[in-house]
C-alpha positions in Angstrom: 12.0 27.0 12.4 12.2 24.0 10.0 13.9 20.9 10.8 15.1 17.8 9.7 13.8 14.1 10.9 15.6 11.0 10.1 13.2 8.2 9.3 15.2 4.8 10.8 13.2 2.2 8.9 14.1 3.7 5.5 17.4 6.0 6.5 15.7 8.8 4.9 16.4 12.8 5.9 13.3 14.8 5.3 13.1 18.6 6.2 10.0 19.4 8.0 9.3 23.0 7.3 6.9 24.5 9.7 6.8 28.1 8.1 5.5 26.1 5.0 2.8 24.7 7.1 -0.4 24.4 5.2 -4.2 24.2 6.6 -6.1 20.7 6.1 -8.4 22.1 3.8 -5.4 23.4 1.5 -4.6 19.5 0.8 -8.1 18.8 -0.4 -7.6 16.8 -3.5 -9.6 19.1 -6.5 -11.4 16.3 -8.4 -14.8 16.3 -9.2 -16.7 13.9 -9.5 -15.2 12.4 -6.5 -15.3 8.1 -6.1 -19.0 8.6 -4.5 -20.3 10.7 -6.8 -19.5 8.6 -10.1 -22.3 6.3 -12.0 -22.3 2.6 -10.0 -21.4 0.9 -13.4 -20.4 1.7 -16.7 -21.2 -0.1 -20.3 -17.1 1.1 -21.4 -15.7 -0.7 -18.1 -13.9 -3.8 -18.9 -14.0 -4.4 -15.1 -17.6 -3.9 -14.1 -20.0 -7.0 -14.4 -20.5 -8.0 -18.0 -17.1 -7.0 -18.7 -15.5 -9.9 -17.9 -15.3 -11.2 -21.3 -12.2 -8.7 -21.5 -10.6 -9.9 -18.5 -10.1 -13.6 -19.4 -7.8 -16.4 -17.1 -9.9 -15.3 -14.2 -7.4 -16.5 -11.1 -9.4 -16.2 -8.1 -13.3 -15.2 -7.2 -15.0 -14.6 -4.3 -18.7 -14.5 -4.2 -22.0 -13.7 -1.8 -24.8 -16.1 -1.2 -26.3 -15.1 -4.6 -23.3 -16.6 -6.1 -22.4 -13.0 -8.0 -19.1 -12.2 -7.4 -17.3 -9.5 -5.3 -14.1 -10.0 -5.7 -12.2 -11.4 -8.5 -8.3 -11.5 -9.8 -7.3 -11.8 -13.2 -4.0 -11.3 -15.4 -3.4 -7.4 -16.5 -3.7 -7.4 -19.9 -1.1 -5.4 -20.9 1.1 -6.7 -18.1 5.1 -4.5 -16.7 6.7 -8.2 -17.1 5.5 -11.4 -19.0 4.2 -14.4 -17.5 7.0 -16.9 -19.0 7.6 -19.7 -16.1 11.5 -19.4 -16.9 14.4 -18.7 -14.6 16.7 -16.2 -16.5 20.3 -15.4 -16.1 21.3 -12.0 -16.3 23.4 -11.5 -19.8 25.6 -8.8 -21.4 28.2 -6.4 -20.2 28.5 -4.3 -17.2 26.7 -1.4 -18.5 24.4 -3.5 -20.9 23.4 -5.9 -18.0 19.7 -7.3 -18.8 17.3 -10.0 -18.0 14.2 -11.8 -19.5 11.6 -9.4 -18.4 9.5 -13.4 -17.1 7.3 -12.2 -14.2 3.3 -11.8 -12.9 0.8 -8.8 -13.2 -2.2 -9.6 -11.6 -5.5 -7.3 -11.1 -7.4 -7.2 -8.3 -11.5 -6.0 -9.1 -12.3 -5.2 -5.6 -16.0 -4.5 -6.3 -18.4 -4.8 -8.4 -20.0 -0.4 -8.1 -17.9 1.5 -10.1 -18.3 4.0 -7.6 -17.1 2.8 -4.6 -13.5 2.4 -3.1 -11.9 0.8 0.2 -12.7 3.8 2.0 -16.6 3.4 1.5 -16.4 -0.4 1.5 -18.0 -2.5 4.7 -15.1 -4.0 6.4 -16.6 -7.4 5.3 -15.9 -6.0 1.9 -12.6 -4.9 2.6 -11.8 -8.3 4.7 -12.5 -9.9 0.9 -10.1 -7.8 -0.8 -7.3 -8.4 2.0 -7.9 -12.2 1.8 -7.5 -12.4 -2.4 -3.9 -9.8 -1.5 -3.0 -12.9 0.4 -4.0 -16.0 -1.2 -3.0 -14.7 -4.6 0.5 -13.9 -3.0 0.5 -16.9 -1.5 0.7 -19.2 -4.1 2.5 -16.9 -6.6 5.1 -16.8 -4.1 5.6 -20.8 -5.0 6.8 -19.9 -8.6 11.1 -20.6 -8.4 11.4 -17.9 -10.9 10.2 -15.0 -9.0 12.4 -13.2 -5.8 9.8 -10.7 -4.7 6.2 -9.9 -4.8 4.5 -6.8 -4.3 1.0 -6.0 -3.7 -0.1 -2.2 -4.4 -3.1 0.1 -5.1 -3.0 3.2 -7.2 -5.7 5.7 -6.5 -6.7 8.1 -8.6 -4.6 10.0 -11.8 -2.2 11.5 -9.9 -1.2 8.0 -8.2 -0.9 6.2 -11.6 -4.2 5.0 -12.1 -5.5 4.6 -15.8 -8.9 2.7 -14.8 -11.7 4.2 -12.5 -13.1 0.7 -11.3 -11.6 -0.3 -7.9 -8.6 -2.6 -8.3 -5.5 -3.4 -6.9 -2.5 -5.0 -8.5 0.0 -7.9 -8.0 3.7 -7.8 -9.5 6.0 -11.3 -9.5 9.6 -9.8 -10.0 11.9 -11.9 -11.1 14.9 -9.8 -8.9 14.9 -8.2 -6.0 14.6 -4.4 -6.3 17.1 -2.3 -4.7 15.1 -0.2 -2.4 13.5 -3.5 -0.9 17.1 -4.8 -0.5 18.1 -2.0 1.4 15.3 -2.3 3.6 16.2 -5.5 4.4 19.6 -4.7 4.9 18.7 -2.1 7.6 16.3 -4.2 9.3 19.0 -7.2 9.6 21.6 -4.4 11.2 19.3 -3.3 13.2 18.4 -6.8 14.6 21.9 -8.0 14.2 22.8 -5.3 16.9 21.1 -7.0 19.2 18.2 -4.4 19.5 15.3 -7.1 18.2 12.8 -6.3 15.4 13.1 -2.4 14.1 9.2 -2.2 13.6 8.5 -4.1 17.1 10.8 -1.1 18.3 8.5 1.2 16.0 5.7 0.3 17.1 6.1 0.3 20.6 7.8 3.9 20.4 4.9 5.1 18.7 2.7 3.2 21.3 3.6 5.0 24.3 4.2 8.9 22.6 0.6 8.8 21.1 1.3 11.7 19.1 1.4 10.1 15.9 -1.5 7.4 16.5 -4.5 6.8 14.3 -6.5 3.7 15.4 -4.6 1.2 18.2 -6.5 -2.0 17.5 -5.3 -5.4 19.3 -3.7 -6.5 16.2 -2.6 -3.6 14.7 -0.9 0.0 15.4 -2.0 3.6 12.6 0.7 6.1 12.4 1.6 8.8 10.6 5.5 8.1 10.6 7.8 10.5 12.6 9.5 11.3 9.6 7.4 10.3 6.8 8.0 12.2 3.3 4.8 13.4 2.3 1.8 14.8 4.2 -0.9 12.5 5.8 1.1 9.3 5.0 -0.3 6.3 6.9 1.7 3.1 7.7 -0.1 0.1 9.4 1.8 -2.0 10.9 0.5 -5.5 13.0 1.5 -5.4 16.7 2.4 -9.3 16.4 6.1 -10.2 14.7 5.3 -11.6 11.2 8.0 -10.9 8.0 5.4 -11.8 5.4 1.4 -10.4 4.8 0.9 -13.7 3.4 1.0 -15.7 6.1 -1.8 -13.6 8.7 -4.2 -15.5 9.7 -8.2 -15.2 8.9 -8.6 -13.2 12.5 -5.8 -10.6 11.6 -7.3 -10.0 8.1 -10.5 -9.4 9.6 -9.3 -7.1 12.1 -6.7 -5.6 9.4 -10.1 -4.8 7.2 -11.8 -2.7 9.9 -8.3 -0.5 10.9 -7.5 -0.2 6.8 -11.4 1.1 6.3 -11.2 3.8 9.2 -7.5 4.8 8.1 -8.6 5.3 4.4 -12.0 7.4 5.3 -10.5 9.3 7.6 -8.4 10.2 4.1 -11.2 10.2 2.5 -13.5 12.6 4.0 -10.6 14.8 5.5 -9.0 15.3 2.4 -12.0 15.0 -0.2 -11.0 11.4 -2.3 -7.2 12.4 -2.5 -5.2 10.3 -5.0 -3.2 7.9 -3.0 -0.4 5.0 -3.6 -0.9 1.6 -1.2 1.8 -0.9 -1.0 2.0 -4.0 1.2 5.9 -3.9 2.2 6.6 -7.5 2.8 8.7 -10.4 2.4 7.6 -13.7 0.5 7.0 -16.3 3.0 10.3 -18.6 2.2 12.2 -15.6 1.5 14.3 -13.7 4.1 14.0 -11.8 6.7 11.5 -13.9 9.5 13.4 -12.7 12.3 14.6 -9.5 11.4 11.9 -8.3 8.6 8.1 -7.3 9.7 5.5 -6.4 7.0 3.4 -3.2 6.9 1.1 -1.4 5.2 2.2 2.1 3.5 -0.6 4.5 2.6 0.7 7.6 0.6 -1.7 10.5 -0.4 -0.5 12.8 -3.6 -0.5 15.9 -2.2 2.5 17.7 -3.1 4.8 16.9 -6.6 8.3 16.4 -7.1 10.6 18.8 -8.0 14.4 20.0 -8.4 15.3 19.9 -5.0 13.8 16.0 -4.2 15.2 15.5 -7.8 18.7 16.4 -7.0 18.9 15.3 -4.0 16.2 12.2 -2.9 15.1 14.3 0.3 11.6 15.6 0.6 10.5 18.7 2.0 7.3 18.2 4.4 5.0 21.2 4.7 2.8 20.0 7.4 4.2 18.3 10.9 3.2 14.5 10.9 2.0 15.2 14.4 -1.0 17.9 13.2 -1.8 15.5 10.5 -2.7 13.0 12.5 -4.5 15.0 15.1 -6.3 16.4 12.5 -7.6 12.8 11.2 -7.9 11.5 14.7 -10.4 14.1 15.6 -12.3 13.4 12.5 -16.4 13.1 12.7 -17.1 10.2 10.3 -20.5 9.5 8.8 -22.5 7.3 10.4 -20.0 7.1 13.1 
């Protein structure tokens, strides 16, 4: 019998419909090559070495004790919002409100292999990607003009990827978006209530049902959410109160980098390379929110498409139960494990 879970965090319904339920192997993303499987570099790739020639302004770089580089930020090229320092007022009518689209698009290389990805990275590789997520967001968060930062991966077609090279992106928005408003807003209810942090609640809820849990670190708590909208979705959230991913310190990165790593090859190999979304929910660090707000990471596999009923009404239906999916990823043999 299906039914339907309400997801506090976000006040989202989804219907969880266990007659739909699907085996793990039915989710196995179709692509071939997968990541492992592709050449290391390629001549045509304007982010593998040698192609940095195309990727001018460089803005951060991170480098081994041969002095190559590993890790290296840049501006996109053909950037969502340009990178004018001006503070715009909105102008026009009601119904022709608009804005000077001034704003940042940053890339993040996280490698130098072609082939690789977070999920077959070393955590010491992963820890370098986390630390240029946060210094980069760090001091773009200093910029007056911009109200909200946010720090995503696309993985994969499906997910809204365009390049094959590893790489991550940063977006300055010069407004805050609605849907991050509204999480906001529910957070500060919440706490305003008198019932503390929502995710401290979250976390600790999840903590002692077990159901749901992926990797329990010191730091940091793997779940597939209660009522999350799509199958195998993963958010990680850190155990200690913080509002903004910016601010953690060198020890939580590192720590971060090792539960990351196992959450995304547990993805990886379970689901065969599935296409995949990654965004950092966070607040900038002298924005709002450090009592009430608490920053996570949401991992969100491409597995099922859109259609007229999520369309017409912004509910999802769920053919898998959260709790199976992560069983099925916790009990997960992983190479060289």
């Amino acid at each position: 019998m299906s039914e339907m879970r309400y997801n506090v965090a976000t006040r989202d319904w989804v219907v969880v419909a266990p007659e739909r339920a699907r085996r793990p192997e039915d989710f196995h993303a179709s692509k071939s090559p997968v990541t492992g499987d592709r050449l290391s570099h390629r001549e045509d790739c304007p982010f593998c070495p040698g192609g940095e020639v195309n990727t001018p302004g460089e803005t951060l770089r991170f480098c081994d004790d041969q002095e190559q580089w590993q890790v290296r930020s840049f501006p996109n090229r053909f950037p969502a919002l340009t990178a004018e320092e001006k503070e715009g007022t909105p102008i026009g009518s009601l119904f022709q409100r608009r804005l000077v689209g001034s704003g940042v698009h940053e890339v993040v290389a996280e490698s130098r292999l072609h082939n690789t990805t977070l999920a077959l990275q070393s955590e010491a590789e992963v820890e370098w990607v986390l630390r240029a997520w946060s210094q980069r967001s760090l001091e773009l968060s200093h910029k007056r003009e911009l109200e909200h930062l946010v720090v995503f991966k696309n993985h994969g077609a499906s997910a809204g990827s365009s390049l094959e090279h590893p790489h991550s992106q940063i977006i300055g928005l010069p407004v805050l978006p609605s849907s991050v408003r509204r999480r906001f807003d529910d957070a500060f209810r919440f706490f305003q209530k008198g019932k503390g942090c929502l995710f401290c609640e979250m976390v600790r809820s999840e903590t002692e049902e077990r159901s749901r849990v992926l990797v329990d670190s010191y730091g940091f708590l793997a779940f597939v959410p209660f009522a999350s909208e799509c199958p195998y979705s993963v958010w990680i959230v850190p155990k200690r109160h913080s509002h903004c991913f910016a601010l953690s310190e060198a020890t939580e990165l590192r720590e971060l980098a090792g539960v990351l790593q196992q959450v995304l090859a547990r993805l990886y190999f379970g689901l065969r390379d599935p296409d995949y979304n990654l965004i950092v929910r966070s607040a900038n660090p002298p924005g709002p929110g450090k009592h009430f707000f608490h920053w996570y990471i949401a991992v969100v596999p491409r597995l099922t498409k859109l259609a007229g009923f999520e369309l017409g009404t912004g509910m999802f239906i769920r053919p898998s139960l959260p709790e199976a999916d992560a069983e099925y990823l916790r009990q997960l043999v992983l190479p060289g494990k």
